[in-house]
N, CA, C and O atoms as CSV, one atom per row, in Angstrom:
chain,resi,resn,atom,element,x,y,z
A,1,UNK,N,N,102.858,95.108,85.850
A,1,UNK,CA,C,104.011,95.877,85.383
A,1,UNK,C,C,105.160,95.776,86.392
A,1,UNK,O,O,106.295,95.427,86.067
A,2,UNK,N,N,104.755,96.138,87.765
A,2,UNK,CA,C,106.494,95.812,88.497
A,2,UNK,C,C,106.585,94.266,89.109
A,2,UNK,O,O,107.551,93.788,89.704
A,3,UNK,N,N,105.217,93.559,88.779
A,3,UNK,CA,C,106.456,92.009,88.510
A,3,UNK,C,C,107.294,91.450,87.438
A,3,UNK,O,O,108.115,90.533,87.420
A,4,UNK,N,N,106.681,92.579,86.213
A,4,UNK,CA,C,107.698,92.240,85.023
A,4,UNK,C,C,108.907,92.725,85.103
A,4,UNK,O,O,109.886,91.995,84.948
A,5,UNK,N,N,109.025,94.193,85.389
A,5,UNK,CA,C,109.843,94.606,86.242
A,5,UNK,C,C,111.289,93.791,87.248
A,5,UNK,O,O,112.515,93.761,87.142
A,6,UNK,N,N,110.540,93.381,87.937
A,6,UNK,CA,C,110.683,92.500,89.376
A,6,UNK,C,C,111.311,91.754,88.819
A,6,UNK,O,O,112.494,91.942,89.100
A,7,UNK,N,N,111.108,90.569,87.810
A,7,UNK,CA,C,111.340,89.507,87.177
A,7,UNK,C,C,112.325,89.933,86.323
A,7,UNK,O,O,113.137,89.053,86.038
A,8,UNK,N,N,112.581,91.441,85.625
A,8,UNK,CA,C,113.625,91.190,84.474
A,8,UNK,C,C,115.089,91.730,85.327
A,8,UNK,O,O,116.239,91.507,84.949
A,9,UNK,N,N,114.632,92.585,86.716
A,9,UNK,CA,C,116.063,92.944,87.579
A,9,UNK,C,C,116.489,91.460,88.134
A,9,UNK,O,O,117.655,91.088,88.001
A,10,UNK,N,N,115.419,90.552,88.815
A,10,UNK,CA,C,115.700,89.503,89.277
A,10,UNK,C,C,116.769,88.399,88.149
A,10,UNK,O,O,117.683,87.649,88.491
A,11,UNK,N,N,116.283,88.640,86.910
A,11,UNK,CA,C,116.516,87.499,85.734
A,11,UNK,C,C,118.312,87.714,85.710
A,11,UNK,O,O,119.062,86.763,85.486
A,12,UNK,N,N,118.695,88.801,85.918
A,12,UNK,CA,C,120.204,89.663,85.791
A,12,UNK,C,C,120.886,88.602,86.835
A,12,UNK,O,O,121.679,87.766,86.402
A,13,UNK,N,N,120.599,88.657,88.027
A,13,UNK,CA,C,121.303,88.130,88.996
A,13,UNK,C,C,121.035,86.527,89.081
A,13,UNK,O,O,119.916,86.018,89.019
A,14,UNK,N,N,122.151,85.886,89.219
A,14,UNK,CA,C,121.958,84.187,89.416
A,14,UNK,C,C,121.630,84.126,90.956
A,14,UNK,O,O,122.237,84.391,91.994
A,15,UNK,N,N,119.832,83.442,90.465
A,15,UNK,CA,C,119.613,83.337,92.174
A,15,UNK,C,C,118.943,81.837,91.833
A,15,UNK,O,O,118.236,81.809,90.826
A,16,UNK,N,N,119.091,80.686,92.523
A,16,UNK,CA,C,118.119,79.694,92.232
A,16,UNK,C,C,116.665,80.202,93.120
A,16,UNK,O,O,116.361,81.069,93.939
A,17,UNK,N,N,116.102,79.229,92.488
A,17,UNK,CA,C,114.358,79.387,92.801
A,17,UNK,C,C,114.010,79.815,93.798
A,17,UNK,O,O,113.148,80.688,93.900
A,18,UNK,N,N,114.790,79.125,95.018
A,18,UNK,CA,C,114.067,79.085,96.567
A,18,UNK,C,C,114.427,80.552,96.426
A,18,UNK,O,O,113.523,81.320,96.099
A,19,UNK,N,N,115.491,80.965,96.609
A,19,UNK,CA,C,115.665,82.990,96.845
A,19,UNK,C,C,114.683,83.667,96.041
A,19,UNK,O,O,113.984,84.528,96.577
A,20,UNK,N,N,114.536,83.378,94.783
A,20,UNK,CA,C,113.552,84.405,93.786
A,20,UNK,C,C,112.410,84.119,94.718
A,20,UNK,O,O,112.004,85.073,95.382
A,21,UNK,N,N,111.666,82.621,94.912
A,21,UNK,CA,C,110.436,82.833,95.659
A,21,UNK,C,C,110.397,83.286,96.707
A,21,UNK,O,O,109.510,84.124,96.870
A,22,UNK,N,N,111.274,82.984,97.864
A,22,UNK,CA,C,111.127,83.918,98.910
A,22,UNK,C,C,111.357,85.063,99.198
A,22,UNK,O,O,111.313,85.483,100.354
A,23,UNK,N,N,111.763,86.054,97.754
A,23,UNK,CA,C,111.435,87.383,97.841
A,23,UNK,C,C,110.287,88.093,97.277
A,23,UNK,O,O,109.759,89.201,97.377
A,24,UNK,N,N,110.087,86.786,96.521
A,24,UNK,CA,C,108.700,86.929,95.659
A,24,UNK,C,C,107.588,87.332,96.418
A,24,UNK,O,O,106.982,88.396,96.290
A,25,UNK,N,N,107.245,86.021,97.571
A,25,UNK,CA,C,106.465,85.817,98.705
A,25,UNK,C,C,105.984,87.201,99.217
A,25,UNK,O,O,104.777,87.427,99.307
A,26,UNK,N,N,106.664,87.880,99.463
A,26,UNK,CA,C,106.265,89.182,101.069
A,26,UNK,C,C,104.902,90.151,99.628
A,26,UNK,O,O,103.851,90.765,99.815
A,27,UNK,N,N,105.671,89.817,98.360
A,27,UNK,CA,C,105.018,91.336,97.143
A,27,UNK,C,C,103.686,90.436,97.436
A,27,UNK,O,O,102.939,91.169,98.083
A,28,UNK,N,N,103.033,89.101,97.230
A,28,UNK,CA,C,101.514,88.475,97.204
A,28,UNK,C,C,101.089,88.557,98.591
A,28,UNK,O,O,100.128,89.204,99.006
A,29,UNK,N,N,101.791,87.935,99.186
A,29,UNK,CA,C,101.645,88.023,100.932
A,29,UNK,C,C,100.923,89.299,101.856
A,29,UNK,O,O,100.151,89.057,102.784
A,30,UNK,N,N,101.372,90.918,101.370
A,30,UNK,CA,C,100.968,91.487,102.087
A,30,UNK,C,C,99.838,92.065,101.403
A,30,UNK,O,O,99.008,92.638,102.109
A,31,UNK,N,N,99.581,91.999,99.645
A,31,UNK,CA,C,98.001,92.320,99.818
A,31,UNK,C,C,97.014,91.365,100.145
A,31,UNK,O,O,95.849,91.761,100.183
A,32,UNK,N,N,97.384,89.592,100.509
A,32,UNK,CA,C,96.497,88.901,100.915
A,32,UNK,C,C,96.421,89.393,102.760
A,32,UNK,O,O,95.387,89.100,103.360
A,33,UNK,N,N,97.443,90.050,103.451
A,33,UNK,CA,C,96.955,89.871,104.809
A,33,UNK,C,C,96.613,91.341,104.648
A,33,UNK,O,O,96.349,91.775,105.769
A,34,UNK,N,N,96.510,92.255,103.762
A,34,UNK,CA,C,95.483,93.618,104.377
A,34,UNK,C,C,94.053,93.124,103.818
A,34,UNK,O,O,93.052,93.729,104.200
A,35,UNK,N,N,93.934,92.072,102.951
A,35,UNK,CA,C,93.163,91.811,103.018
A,35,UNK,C,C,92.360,91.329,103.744
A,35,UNK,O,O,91.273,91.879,103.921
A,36,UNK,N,N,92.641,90.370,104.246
A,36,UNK,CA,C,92.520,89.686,105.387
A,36,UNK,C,C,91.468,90.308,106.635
A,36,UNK,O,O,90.333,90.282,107.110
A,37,UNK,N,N,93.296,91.066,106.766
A,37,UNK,CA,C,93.072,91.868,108.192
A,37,UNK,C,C,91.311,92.893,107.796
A,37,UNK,O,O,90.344,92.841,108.556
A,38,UNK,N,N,91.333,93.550,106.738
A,38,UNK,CA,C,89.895,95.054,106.682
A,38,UNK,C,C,88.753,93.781,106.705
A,38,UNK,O,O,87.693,94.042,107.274
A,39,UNK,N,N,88.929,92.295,106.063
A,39,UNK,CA,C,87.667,92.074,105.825
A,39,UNK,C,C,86.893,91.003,107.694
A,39,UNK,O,O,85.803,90.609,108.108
A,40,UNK,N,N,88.371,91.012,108.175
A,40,UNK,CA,C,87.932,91.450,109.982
A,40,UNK,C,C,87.491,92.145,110.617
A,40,UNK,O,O,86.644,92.190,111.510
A,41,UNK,N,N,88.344,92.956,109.933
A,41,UNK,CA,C,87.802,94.633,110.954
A,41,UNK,C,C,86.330,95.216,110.541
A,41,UNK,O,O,85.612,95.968,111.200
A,42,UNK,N,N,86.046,94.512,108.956
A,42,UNK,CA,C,84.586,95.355,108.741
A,42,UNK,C,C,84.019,94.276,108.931
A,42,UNK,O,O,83.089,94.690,108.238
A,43,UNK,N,N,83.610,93.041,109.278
A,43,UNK,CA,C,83.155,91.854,109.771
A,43,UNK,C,C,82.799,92.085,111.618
A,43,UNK,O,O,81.892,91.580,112.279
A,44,UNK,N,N,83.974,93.097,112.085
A,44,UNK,CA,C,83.719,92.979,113.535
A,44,UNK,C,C,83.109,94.236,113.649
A,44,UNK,O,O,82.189,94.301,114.464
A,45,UNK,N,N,83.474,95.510,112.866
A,45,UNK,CA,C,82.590,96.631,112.872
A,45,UNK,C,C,80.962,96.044,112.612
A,45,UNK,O,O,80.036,96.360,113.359
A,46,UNK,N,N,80.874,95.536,111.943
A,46,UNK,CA,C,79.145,95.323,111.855
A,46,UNK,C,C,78.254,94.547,112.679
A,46,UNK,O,O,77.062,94.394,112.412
A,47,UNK,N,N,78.927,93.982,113.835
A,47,UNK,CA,C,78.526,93.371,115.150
A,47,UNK,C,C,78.073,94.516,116.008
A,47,UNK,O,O,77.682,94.310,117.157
């Protein structure tokens, strides 16, 4: 829902690709690095 969102405020403004993706980037980006990061931290907790 707020990448459809995301996508229909974005669609308003003339941006070529590279800008839409690199604002795109950070919204996928930071649930792959909390991911990341807990499945470290509970990887090093169980040592």
């Amino acid at each position: 829902a707020v990448a459809a969102v995301y996508a229909i405020m974005t669609r308003s403004l003339i941006l070529d690709w590279k800008m839409r993706a690199a604002r795109v980037m950070p919204i996928f980006a930071i649930p792959c690095l909390t991911a990341l990061i807990y499945s470290a931290l509970a990887s090093y907790k169980r040592i």
